[in-house]
N, C-alpha and C positions, 0 to 999 in steps of 0.2 A: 360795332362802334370803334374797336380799337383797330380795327381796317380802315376807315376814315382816317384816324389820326395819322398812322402811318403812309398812306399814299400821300399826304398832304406834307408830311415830316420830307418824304422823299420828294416830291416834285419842288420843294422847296431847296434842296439839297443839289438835286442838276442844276438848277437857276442859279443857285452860287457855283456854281462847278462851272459849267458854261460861262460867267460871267466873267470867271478868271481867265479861261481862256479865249474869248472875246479880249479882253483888255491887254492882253499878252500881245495878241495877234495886232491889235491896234499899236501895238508899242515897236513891234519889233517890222512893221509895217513903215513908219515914222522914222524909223534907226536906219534901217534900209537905204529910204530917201537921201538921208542929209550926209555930206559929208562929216567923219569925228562921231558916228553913230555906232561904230563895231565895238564900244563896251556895253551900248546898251544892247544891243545886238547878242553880246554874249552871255548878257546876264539873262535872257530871255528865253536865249537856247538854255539855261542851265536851271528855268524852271519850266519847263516843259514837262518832265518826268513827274511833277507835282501837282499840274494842274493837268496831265492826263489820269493820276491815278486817284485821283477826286472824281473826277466823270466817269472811270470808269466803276469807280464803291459805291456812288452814288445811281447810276442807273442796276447796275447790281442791285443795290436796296432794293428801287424800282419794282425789280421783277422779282424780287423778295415777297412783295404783297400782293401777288396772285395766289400764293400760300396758304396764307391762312395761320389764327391759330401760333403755333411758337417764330415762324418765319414772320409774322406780322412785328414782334418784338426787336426780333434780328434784324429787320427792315428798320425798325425804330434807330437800333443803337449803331448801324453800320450808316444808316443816312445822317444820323446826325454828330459824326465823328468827321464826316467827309466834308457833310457840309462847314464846321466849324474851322477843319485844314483848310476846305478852299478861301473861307471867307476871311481866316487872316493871314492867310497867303495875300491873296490880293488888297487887302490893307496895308502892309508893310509893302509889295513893290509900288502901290499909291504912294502913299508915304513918301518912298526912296524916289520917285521920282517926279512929283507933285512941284507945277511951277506956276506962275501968277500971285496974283493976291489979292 
């Protein structure tokens, strides 16, 4: 049972992992295009290191839980550390750069 919970902890954990970087990739995609985009452009490169080392603790967990047993725990507390970093990573650059209304 606690191997369910943990694969579910972690597949949930990429999905925000990926999610930040998807949104990155879309932003600095956007910056790229438009002329007057090279600070969004360098805010983007400068989380990169963030939202690749979320993907990468996060698929870690991942393969945490073919384990078993104490790695099933370690799965637990390493996916939802990464997922919690990605997920307000990408809230705050939402945030920072969130337009309309």
């Amino acid at each position: 049972m606690i191997n369910v919970i943990a694969v579910v902890i972690a597949i949930a954990s990429v999905l925000a992992s990926l999610a930040h970087v998807g949104y990155l990739a879309l932003l600095n995609n956007a910056a790229n295009k438009r002329a007057g985009g090279a600070p969004v452009a360098e805010y983007v490169r400068s989380r990169w290191a963030v939202a690749g080392g979320t993907t990468a603790a996060s698929l870690l967990a991942w393969l945490f839980t073919a384990g078993g047993g104490f790695m099933d725990i370690l799965a637990i507390v390493i996916a939802a550390g990464s997922g919690a970093v990605a997920t307000k990573a990408l809230q705050s650059t939402q945030a920072r750069y969130r337009s309309g209304g």
